[in-house]
C-alpha positions in Angstrom: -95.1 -147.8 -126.5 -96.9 -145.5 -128.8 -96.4 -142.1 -128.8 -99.3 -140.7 -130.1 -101.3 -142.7 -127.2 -98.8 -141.5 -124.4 -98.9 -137.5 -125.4 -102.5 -137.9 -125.6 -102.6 -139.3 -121.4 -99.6 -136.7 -120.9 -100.9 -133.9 -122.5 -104.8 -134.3 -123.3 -107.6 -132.4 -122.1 -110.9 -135.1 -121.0 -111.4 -137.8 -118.5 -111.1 -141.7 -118.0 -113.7 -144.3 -117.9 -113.2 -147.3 -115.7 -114.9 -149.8 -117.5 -113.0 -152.6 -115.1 -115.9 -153.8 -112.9 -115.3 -157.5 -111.3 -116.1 -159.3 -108.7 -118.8 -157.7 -106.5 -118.7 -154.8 -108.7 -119.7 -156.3 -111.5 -122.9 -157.4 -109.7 -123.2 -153.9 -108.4 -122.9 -152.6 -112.2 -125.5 -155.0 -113.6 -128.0 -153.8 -110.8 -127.4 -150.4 -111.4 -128.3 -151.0 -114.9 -131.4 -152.4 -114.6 -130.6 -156.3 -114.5 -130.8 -157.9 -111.1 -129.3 -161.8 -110.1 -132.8 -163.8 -111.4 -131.8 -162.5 -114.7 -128.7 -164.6 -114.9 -127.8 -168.1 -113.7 -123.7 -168.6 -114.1 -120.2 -166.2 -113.7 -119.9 -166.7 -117.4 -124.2 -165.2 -117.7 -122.9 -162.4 -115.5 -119.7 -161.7 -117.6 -121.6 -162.0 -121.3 -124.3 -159.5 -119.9 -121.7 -156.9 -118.4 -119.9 -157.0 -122.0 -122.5 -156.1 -123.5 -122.9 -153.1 -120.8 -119.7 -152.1 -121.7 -119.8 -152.9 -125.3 -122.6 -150.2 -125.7 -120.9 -147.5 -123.8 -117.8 -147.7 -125.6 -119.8 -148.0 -129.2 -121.7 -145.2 -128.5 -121.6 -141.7 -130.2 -121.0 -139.9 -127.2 -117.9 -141.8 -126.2 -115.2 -140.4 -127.9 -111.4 -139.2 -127.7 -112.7 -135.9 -128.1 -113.7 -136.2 -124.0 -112.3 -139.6 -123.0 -108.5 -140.0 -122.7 -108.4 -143.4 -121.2 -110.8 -146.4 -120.4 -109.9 -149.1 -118.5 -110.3 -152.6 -118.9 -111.2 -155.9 -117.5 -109.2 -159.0 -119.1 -112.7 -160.5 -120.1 -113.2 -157.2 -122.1 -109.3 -157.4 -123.8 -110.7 -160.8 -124.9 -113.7 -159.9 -126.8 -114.4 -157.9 -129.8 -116.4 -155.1 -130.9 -117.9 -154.9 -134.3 -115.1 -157.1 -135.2 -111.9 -155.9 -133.7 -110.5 -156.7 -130.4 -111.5 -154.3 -127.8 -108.4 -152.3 -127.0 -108.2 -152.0 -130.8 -111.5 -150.8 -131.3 -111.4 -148.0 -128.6 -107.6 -146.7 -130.3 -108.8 -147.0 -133.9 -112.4 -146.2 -134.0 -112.5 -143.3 -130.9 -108.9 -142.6 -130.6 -109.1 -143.5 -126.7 -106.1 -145.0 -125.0 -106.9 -148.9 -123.8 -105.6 -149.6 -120.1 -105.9 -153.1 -118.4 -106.8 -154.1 -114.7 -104.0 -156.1 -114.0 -104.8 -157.1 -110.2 -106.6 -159.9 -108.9 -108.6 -158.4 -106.5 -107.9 -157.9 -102.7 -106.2 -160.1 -99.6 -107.8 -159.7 -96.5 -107.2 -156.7 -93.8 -104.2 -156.7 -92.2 -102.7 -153.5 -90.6 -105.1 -151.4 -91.9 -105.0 -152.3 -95.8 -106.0 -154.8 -97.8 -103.0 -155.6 -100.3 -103.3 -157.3 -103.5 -103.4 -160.6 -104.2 -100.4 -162.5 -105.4 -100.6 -162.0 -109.8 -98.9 -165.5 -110.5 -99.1 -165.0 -114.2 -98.3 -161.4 -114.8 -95.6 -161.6 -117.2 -97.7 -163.7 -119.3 -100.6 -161.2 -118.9 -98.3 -157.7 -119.8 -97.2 -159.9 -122.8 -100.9 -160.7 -123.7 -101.8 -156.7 -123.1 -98.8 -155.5 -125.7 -100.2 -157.9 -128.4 -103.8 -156.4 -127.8 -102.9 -153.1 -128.4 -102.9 -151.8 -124.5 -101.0 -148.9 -123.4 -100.9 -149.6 -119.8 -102.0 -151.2 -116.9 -104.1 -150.5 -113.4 -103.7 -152.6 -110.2 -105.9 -151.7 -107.1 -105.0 -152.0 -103.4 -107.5 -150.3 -100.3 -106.3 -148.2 -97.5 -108.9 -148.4 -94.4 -107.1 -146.7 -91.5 -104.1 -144.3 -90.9 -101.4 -147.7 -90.3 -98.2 -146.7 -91.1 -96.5 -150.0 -91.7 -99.6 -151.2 -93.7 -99.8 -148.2 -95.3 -95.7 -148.8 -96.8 -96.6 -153.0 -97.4 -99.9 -151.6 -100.0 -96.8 -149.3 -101.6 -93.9 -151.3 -101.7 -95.9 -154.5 -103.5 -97.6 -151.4 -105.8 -94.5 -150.0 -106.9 -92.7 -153.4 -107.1 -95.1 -154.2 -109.5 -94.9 -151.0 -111.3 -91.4 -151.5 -112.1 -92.0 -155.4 -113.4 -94.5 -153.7 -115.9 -92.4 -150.5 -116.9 -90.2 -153.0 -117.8 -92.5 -155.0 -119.7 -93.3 -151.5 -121.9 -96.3 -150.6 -120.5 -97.4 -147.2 -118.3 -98.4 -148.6 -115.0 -101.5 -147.4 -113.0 -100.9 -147.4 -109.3 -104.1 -147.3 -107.2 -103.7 -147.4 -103.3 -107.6 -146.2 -102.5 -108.2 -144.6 -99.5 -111.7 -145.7 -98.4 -113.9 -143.1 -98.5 -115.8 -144.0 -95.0 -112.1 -144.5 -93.3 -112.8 -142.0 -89.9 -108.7 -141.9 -90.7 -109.0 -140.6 -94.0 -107.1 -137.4 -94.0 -104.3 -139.3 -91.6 -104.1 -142.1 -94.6 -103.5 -139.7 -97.3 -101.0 -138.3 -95.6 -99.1 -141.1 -95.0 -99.6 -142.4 -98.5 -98.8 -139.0 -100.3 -95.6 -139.0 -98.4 -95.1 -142.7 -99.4 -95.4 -142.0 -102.9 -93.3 -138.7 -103.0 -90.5 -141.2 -101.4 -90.7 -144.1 -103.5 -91.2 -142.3 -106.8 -87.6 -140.4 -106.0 -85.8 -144.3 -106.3 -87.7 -144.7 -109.7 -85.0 -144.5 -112.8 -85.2 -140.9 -114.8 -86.9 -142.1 -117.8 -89.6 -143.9 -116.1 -93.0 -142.5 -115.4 -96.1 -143.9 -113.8 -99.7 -142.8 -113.2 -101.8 -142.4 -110.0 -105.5 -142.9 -109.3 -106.2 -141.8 -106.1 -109.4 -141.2 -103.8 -110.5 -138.0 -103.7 -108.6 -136.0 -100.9 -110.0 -134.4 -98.0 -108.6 -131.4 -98.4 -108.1 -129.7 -102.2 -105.5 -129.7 -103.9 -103.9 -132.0 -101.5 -101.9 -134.5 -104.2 -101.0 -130.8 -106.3 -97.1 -132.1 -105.9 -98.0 -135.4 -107.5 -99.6 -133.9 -110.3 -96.8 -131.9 -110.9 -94.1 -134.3 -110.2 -91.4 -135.0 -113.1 -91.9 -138.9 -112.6 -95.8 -138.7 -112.5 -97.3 -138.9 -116.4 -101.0 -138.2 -114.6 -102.9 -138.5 -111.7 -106.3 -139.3 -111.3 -109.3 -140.1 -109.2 -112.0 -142.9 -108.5 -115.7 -141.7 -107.5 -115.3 -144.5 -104.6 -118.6 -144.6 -104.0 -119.7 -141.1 -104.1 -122.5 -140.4 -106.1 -121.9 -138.4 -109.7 -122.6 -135.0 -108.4 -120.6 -135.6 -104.9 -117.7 -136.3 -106.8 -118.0 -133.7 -109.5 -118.3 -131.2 -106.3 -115.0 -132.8 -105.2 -113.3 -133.1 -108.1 -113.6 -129.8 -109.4 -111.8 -128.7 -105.8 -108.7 -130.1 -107.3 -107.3 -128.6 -110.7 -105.2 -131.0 -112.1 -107.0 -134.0 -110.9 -108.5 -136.1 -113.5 -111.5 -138.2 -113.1 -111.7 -141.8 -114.0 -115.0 -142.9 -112.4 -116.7 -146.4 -112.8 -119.8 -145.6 -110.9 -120.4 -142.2 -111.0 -120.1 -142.5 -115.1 -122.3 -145.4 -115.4 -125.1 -143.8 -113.0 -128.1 -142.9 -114.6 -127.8 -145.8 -117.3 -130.5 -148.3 -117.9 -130.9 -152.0 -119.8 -134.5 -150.4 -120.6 -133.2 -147.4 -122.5 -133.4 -147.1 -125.8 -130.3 -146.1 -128.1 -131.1 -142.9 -127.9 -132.2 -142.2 -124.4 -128.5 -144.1 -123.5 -126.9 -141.8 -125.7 -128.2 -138.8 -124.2 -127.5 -139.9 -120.4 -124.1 -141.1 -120.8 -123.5 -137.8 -123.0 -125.0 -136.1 -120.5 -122.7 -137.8 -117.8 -119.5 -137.0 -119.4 -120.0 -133.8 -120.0 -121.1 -133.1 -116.4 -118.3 -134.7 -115.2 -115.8 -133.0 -117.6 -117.2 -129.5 -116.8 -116.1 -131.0 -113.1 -112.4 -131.2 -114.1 -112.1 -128.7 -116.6 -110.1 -126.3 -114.7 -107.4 -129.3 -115.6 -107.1 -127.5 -119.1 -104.2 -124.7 -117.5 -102.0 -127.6 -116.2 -98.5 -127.7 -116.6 -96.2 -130.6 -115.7 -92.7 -130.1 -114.0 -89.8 -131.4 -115.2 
């Protein structure tokens, strides 16, 4: 593990880009941008064209350490290059922002509430695959739809059973039981999960630490005791949906909390842009949404 990278997530002052769309996301993403279904005829169309969405946020001027901390990854992404270096290389070397991977491969159906992960056959292979691209950690995404107590544990048990399997593979894990944002159980959810967590993160081993992304609570500064605990490196939050300026107004409710949005970054960006005019909005986005979490910079860890 490097430890340049991991004092920059411990101690750094900016925000995370998810740059992990897949699935129906990744549809979602490209008509966002500007390029609707017609404009592609194949899964491996779709991937080249959302590369190239994500190869021109990360290249651009605006996207640097000096506000990003963290981007996230899709494998597809790992696997290609940017101006000629692999792409967790290129963020670390050129922008001196720490590469994560999505790790999960997407979502089982509902049962009890939640919708756990599905089985990740090949994971070991995968962490291995990471460490020789130059990734500092991992994320893996499960979704919480009502206040079920038992489904609730199951989506944190399998997330922190995986944690430990890629601690010990060397890499920071990023655990990310969401809380849907619609849920008319929300508050009751993140109870139950921030309770979860504050049990399970007691039986991890003393020199282990993970990282959270979490939905933005109901009430602020509910997960302050996460952010603070001695086993937590950071926590952070997902837009889930909300539009960039609900979840700025959410965000900065709750010092401490850093964001790592996908859509809220990314909103505002268009295929028909030029250079320039892309520059300015995703400039513009970042520094709206770091202005949001900037009360962040007077945090101190415990422990």
């Amino acid at each position: 593990m490097d430890a340049q990278q991991r004092e920059k997530i411990a101690e750094g002052v900016g925000i995370f880009a998810a740059l992990d769309q897949s699935g129906g996301s990744t549809l979602q993403a490209l008509e966002l941008y500007g390029i609707d279904r017609s404009q592609y005829s194949s899964e491996e169309e779709m991937f080249d064209l959302v590369h190239e969405l994500r190869k021109r946020v990360i290249s651009s001027p605006r996207f640097t350490g000096h506000h990003i901390l963290g981007a996230i990854l899709f494998t597809g992404t790992m696997d290609r290059e940017i101006e000629g270096l692999g792409s967790a290389e290129y963020l670390w070397q050129r922008k001196h922002i720490v590469p994560f991977l999505k790790v999960d491969q997407g979502l089982a159906d509902a049962q009890q509430g939640v919708r756990m992960m599905k089985p990740i056959p090949d994971l070991d292979a995968l962490l291995a695959r990471a460490l020789a691209a130059g990734v500092f950690g991992t994320k893996a995404r499960s979704l919480v739809q009502r206040a079920d107590e038992r489904g609730i544990a199951a989506v944190l048990d399998q997330q922190f059973d995986y944690a430990r399997r890629i601690l010990d593979a060397g890499l920071v894990p990023i655990l990310e039981p969401e809380v849907e944002i619609t849920s008319p159980q929300k508050q009751a959810a993140e109870e139950l999960l921030r309770t979860g967590i504050t049990d399970r993160l007691r039986a991890l081993p003393e020199e282990a630490h993970v990282m959270l992304k979490l939905s933005l609570p109901s009430e602020p500064g509910f997960y302050q005791d996460l952010i603070t605990h001695p086993r937590v490196l950071r926590v952070v939050a997902l837009s889930g949906g909300y539009n960039r300026d609900k979840a700025d107004r959410l965000l900065a409710q709750n010092p401490g909390l850093l964001a790592s949005f996908s859509r809220a970054l990314l909103e505002g960006l268009s295929v028909h842009q030029t250079q320039t005019e892309f520059d300015t909005a995703l400039g513009s986005a970042i520094a709206d949404i770091l202005a949001a979490s900037s009360t962040q910079r007077s945090r101190r860890r415990a422990g």
